[in-house]
ZALOMAR-228575 format. One line per field, with one value per residue (C-alpha): x, y, z; residue in one letter. Coordinates in steps of 0.1 Angstrom, whole numbers, plus 2048, in hexadecimal, padded with zeros to 3 digits. Layout:
BEGIN
X X/...
Y Y/...
Z Z/...
res A/...
***
This chain:
BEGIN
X 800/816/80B/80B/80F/82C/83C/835/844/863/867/866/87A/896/895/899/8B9/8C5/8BD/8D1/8EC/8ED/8F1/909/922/918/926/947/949/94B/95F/97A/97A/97C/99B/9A8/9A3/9B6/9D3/9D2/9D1/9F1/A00/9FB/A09/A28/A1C/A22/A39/A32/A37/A14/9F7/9D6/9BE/9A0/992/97B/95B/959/941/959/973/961/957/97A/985/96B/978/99E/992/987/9A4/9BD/9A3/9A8/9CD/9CE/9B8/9D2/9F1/9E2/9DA/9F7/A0C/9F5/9F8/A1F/A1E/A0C/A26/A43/A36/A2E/A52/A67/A60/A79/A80/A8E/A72/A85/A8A/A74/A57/A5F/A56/A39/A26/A35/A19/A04/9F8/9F9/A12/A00/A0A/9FC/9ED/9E3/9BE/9B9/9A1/9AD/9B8/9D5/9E4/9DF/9F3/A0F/A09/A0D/A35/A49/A4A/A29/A33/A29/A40/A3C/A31/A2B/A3F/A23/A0A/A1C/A0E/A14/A07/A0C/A28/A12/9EA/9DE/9C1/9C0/9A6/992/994/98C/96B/965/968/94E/933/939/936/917/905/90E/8FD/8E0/8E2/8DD/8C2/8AD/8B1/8CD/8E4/901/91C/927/93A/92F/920/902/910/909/921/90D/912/8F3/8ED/8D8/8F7/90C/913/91E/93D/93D/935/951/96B/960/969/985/997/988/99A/9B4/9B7/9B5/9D6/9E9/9E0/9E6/A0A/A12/A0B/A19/9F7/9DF/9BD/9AF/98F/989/989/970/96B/963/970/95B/953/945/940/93C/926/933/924/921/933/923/932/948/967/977/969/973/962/956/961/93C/93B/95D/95D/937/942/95F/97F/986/99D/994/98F/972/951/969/97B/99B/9AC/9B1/9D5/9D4/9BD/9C2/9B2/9AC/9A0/987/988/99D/990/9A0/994/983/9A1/9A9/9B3/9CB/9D2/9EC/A02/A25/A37/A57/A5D/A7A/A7E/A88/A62/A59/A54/A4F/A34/A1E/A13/A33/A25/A1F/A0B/9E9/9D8/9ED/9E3/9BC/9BD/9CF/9B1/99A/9A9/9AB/986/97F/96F/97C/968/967/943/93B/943/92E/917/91C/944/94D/972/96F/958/975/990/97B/977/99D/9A4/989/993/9B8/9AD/99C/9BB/9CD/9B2/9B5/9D9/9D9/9BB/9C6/9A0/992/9A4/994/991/9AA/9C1/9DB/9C6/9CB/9E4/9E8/9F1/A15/A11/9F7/A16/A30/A16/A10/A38/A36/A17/9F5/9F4/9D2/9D3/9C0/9B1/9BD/9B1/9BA/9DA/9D6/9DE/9EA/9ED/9F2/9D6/9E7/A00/A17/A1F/A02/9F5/9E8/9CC/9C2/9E1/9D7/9EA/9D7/9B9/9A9/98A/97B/976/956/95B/95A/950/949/968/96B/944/951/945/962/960/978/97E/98B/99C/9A2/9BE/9B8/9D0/9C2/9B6/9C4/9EA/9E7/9D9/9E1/9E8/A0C/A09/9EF/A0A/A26/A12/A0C/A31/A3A/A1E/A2D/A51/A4A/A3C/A5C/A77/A6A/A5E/A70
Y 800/818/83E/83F/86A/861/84B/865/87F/86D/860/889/894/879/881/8A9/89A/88A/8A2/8B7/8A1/89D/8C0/8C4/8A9/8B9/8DA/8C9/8B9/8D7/8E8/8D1/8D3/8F6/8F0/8D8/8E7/905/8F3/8E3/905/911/8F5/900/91E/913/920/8FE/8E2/8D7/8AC/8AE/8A0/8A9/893/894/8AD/8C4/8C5/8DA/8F3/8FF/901/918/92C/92F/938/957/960/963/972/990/98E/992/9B0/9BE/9BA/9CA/9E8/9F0/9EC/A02/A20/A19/A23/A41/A51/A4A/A5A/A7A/A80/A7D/A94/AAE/AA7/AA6/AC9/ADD/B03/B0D/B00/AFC/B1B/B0D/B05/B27/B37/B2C/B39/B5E/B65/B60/B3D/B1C/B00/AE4/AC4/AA2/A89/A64/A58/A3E/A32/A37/A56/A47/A3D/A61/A6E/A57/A60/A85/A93/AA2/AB1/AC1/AE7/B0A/B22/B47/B5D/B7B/B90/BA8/B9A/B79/B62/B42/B21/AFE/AEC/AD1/AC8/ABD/AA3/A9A/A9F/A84/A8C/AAD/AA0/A8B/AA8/ABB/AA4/AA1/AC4/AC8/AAE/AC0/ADF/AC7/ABF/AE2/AEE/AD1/AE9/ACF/AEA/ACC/AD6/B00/B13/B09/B21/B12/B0E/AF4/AE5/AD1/AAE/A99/A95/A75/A63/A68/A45/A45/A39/A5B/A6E/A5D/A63/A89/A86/A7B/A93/AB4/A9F/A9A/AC1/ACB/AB9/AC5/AEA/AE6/ADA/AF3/B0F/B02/B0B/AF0/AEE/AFA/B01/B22/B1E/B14/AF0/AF0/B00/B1D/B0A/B25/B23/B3A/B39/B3F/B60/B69/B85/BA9/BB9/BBB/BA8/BCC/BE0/BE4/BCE/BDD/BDE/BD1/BB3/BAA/BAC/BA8/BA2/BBF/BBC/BB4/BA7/B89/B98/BA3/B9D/BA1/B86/B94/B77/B68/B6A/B51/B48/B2C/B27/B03/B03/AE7/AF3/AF8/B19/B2F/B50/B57/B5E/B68/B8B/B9E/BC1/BCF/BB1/BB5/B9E/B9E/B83/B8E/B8B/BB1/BBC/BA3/BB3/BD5/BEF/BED/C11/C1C/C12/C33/C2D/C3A/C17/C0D/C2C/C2A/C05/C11/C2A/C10/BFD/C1A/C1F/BFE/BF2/BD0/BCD/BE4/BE2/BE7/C0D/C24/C37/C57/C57/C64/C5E/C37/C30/C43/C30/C0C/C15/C1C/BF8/BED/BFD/BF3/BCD/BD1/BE4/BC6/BA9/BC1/BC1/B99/B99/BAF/BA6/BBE/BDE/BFB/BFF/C21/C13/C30/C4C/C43/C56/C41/C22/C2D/C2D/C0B/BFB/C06/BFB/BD3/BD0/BD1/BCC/BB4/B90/B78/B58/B3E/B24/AFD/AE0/AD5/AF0/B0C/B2F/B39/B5D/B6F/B8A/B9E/BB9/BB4/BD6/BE6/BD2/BB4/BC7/BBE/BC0/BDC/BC6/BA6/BB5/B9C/B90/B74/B7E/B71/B58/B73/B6A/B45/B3C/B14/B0B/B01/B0B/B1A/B0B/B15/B09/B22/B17/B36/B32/B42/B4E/B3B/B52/B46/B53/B77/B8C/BAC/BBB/BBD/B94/B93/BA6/B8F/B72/B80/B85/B63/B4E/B65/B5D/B35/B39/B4C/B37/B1C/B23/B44
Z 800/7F8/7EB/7C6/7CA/7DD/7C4/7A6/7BB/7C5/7A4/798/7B0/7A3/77D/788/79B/77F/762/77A/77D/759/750/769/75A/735/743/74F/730/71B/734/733/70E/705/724/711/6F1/6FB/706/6E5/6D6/6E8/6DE/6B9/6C2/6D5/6F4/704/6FD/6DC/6DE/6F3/6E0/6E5/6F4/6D8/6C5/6CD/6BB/69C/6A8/6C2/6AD/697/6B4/6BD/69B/69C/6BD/6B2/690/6AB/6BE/6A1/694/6B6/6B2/696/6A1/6BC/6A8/690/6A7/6BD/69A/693/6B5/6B5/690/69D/6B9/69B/686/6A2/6B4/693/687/678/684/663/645/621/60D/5EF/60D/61D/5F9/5F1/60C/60F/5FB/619/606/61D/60E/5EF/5FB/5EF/603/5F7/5FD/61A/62E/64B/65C/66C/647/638/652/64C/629/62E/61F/63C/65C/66E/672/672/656/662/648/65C/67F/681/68A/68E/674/667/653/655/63D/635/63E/65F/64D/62A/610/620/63F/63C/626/646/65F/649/64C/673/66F/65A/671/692/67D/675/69C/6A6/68E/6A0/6C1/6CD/6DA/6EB/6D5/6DD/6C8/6A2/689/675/651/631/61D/609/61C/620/645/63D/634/652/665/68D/67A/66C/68B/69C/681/685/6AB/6AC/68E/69F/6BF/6A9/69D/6BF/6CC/6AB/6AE/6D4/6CA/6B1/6C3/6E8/6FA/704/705/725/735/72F/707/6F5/6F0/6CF/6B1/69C/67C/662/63E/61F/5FF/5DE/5CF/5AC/59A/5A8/588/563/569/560/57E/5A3/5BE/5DB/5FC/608/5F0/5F6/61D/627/64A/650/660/686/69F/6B0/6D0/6C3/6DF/6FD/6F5/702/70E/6E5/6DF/6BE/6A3/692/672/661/642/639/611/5F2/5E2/5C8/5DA/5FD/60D/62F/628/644/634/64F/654/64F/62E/640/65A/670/695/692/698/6B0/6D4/6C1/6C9/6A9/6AD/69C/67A/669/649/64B/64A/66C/679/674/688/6A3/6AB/6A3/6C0/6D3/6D0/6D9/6B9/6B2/691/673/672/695/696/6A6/68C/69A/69E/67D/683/68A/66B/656/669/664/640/638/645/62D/60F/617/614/5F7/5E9/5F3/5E0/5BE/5C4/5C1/5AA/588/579/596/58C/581/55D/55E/578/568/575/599/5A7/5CD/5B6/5BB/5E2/5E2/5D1/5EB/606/5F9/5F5/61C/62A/61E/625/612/61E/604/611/609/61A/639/644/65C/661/681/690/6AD/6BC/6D5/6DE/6F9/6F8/6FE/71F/70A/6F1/6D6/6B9/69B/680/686/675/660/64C/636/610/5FC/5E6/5C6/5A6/5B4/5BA/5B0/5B9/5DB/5FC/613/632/653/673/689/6AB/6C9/6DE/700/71C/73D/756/76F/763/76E/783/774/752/754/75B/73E/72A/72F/728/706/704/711/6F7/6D8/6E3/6E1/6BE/6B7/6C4/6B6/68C/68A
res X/X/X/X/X/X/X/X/X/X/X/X/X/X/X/X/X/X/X/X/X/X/X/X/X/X/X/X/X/X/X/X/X/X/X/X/X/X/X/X/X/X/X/X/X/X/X/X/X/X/X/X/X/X/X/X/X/X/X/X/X/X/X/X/X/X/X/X/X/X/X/X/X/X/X/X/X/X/X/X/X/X/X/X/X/X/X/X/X/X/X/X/X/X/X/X/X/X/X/X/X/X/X/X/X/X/X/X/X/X/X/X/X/X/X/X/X/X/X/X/X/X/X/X/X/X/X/X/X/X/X/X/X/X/X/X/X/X/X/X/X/X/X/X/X/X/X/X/X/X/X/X/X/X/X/X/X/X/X/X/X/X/X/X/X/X/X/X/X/X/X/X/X/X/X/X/X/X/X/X/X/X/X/X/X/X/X/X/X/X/X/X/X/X/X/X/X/X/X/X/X/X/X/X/X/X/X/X/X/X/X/X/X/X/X/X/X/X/X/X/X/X/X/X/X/X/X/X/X/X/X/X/X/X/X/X/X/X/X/X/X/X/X/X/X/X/X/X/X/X/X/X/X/X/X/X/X/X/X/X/X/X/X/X/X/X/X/X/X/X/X/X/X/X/X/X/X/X/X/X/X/X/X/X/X/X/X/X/X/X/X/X/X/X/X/X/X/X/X/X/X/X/X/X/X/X/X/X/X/X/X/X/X/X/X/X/X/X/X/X/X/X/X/X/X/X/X/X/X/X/X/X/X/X/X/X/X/X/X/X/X/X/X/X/X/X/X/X/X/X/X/X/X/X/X/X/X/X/X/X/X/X/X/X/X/X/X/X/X/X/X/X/X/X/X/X/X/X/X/X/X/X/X/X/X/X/X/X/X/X/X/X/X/X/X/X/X/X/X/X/X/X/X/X/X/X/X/X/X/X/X/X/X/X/X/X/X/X/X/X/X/X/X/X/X/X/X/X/X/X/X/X/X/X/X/X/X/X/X/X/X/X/X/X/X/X/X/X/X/X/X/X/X/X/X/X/X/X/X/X
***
């Protein structure tokens, strides 16, 4: 008479035990064999003594899986060695440059135009770099204001494409009210944001990283955090002809924006501006129409209110007055709307000079040409933009407490006439004195002094 519910549930109770059982001694089975598979696998490899044998052979799905894994691995591998070589590459080119460029290099920017160099197309970013002729570093072109550009490109062709739609997207970003990303200036360079990939959006990253840690080694001032985290990315539209090929251009269609000094809107603390330009374009340059053609040492340090022509004159009372833009005057102040529009005039003296087409049709009756031409011998710099170099210049005047420097004057120029049917497109990075560094304007000074002195000893 035993219970029959009894029985059942005994006999229940047992087959959990063993299913359990059984799946344990599966799991050690398998265990044992991916052990012993590895062991075989080091023996392949010559990890372990190589007269052992093997026990069996694993079952083919495991091998299979193991294959896949060390596929990964060696992709992995191969990931690391690969950026491991670009970083050590970066550090080469920055730690290798020269002081004293090549005369034929030295030449061919006096003009005020950055260096051609060519670059072979890759895939990857690390490659193109590689790719890239000679050492990373800045040729002065100017002493006053101290300017200079790059002896080759930062980024190539394609990386500068690359950067541009990063660019465009973050635009896309924050015309859709997502404001995350400061600093960037709305602006369309024809890229179609619905065919940007994260793969893209990363790639953007990390060469605006990548920009940041060049500029910061070519000028000798890191980032800190009183600079703006992002770079000012602005673009301009090609613009038709205004009129005959055989008449003048004005000063309004040339320079819709003016002339200013990048102080301008209390920034005071900018002591370098460092342009990079995203575009190859045959006009649109960035014109500065009181910067010095000599480069010599023998101006650096000096007071730049000894200039006497009448154009050097008219900025210095523009900075006086505290009007940091040419078309920020006061409308009432008859004197500073004269002195902004000699400063005007003088760069669009200085774009006819370089562009013969623009003259006036009885360029004989002009009796200043004489004194324009004496002027441009010494004085005028355009820099045109190509593709991935910089122009770097300073902002300041250590002689005058740290305010704002007369000669650095500058402005964008329209793409006139169309230029090549390409946008212009410009990054432009501010480098800013931290404020903790002085407490004073004597200290303010004689950082201004100190950050100039770097960029001399080292390119000039």
């Amino acid at each position: 008479g035993s219970d029959p519910s009894f029985n059942n549930n005994t006999s229940k109770a047992q087959s959990a035990t063993f299913r359990s059982i059984h799946h344990t001694m599966r799991i050690k089975h398998w265990f044992f064999t991916l052990i012993l598979f590895g062991i075989h696998n080091h023996i392949q490899e010559g990890s372990i003594v190589s007269g052992f044998q093997p026990l069996f052979t694993p079952p083919k799905k495991f091998q299979k899986a193991h294959e896949k894994v060390r596929e990964t691995r060696t992709r992995t591998r191969t990931k690391k060695a690969t950026l491991k070589s670009w970083c050590k590459t970066t550090i080469m080119l920055s730690s290798t440059a020269t002081n004293e460029p090549e005369m034929e290099t030295y030449e061919s920017v006096d003009n005020g135009q950055p260096v051609e160099s060519t670059t072979q197309s890759s895939s990857s970013a690390a490659s193109t770099i590689t790719d890239m002729e000679g050492p990373l570093t800045l040729i002065p072109i100017s002493s006053s204001p101290i300017m200079l550009t790059s002896s080759r490109p930062l980024l190539s062709n394609e990386e500068c494409s690359a950067v541009l739609r990063y660019l465009d997207y973050l635009n896309w970003k924050k015309s859709k009210n997502d404001t995350t990303i400061s600093g960037s200036v709305p602006g369309d360079t024809g890229t179609s944001i619905a065919q940007i990939s994260q793969d893209d959006i990363r790639l953007g990253e990390r060469l605006i990283e990548q920009l940041h840690n060049q500029i910061d080694e070519l000028t000798g001032c890191p980032r800190h955090a009183g600079e703006l985290p992002f770079p000012r990315y602005i673009t301009y539209d090609p613009v038709p002809l205004p009129c005959q090929r055989n008449e003048i251009i004005t000063r309004d269609q040339l320079l819709p924006d003016g002339l200013h000094v990048d102080s301008n809107n209390g920034k005071y603390f900018r002591h370098i501006t460092v342009l990079f330009y995203l575009t190859t374009n045959e006009c649109g340059a960035t014109t500065f129409p009181l910067a010095s053609k000599k480069v010599t040492t023998q101006q650096l340090g000096s007071d730049s209110s000894s200039s006497s022509s009448e154009v050097h004159y008219a900025a210095q009372r523009l900075i006086q007055g505290n009007a940091h833009h040419t078309q920020m005057t006061e409308k009432d102040n008859k004197h500073m709307i004269q002195c902004a529009k000699i400063l005007e005039e003088k760069a669009l003296e200085l774009y006819q000079q370089d562009n013969d087409m623009f003259h006036k049709k009885n360029n004989d009756d002009n009796d200043d040409d004489d004194n324009k031409g004496d002027y441009f011998e010494e004085y005028g710099i355009r820099v045109l933009p190509s593709a991935g170099h910089v122009c770097v210049f300073c902002n300041l005047d250590e002689c005058n407490g740290g305010s704002a420097d007369p000669d650095s004057y500058h402005g964008g120029e329209m793409l006139i006439g169309g230029g090549d049917g390409h946008d212009k497109a410009v990054l432009t990075f501010f480098k800013e004195i931290p404020m903790n560094t002085f407490t004073n304007r004597e200290e303010f000074a004689e950082q201004v002094r100190k950050r100039k002195r770097y960029l001399v000893d080292r390119y000039f």
